[in-house]
C-alpha positions in Angstrom: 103.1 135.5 149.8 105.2 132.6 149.6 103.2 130.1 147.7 104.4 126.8 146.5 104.5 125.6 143.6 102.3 122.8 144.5 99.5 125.4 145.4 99.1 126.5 142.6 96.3 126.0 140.2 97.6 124.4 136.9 96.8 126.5 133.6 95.2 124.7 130.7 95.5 125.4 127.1 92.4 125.5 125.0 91.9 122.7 122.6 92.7 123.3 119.0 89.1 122.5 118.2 86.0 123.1 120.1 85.2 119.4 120.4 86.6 116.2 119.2 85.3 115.6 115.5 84.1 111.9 114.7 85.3 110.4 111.7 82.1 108.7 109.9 83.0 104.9 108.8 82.1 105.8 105.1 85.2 107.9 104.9 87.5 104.7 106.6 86.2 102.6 104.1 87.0 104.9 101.0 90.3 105.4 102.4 91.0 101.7 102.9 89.5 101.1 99.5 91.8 103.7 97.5 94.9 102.3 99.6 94.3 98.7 98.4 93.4 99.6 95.1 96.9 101.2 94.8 98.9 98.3 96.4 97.0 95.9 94.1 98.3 98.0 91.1 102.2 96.6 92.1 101.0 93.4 92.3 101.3 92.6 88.0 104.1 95.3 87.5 106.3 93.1 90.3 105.0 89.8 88.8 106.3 90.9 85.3 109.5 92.7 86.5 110.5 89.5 88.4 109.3 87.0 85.6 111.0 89.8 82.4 113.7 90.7 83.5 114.9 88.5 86.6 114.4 85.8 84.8 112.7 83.9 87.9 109.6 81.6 87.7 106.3 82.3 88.4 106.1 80.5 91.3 109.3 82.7 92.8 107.3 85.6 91.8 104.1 83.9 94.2 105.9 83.7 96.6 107.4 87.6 96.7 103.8 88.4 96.4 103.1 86.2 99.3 105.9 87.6 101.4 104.9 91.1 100.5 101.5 90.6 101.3 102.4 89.3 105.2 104.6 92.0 106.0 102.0 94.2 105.1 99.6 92.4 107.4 101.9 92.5 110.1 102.9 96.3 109.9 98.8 96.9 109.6 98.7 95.4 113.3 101.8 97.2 114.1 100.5 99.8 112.9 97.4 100.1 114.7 98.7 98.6 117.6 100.8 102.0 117.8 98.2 103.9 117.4 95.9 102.4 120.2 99.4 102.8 122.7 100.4 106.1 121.8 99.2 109.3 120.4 98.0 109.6 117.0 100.6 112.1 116.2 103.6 110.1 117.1 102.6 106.8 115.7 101.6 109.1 112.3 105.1 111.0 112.6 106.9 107.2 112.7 105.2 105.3 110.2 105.8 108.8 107.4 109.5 108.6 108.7 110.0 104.6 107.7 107.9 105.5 104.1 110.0 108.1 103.4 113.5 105.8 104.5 111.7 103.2 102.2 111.0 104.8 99.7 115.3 106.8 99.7 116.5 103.3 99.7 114.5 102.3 96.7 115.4 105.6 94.8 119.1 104.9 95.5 119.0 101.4 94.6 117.4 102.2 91.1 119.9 105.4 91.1 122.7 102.5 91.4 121.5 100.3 88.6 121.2 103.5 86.4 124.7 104.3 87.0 126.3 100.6 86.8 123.9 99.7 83.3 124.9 103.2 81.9 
């Protein structure tokens, strides 16, 4: 009558799916190639916005490039990196919260220069 808690037999959910689907490479590389087709589409538009209308040199503008370029490598590993550690989920839920900070302080920043140039 007076069973523990430690007797008991632990209840399970059932899984959201039946079984775990596999993701086919095809699809990875489809996704990796849209991706970097987009991020190469910055690349001239921040070459000619630094050169136009910051007035900076070419070589300044390499070098942004550059800079971009290795902090995207290292947030690819960190990225990754997370997802190996943790749960999908989390690492997914993280990574859309820093996009979406990202991409507030570029809205406000361009808000700001709207507002001082008008």
């Amino acid at each position: 009558m007076n069973d523990s808690i430690e007797d008991q037999i632990p209840v399970r959910r059932p899984p959201l799916f039946s079984r775990p689907k596999k993701l086919k490479s095809v699809y990875i590389y489809v996704e990796y190639l849209i991706g970097n087709a987009g991020a190469a589409m910055t690349w001239p538009v921040t070459s000619l916005y630094l050169h136009n209308y910051l007035h900076q040199s070419f070589f300044i503008t390499g070098i942004v490039l550059m800079l971009g370029s290795i902090v995207s490598m290292i947030a690819s590993w960190l990225a990754g990196f997370m997802f190996d550690r943790w749960r999908p989920y989390e690492s997914f839920i993280i990574s859309l919260l820093i996009a979406i900070l990202g991409s507030l302080m570029m809205f406000f920043s361009m808000i700001g220069q709207c507002i001082r140039l008008g």
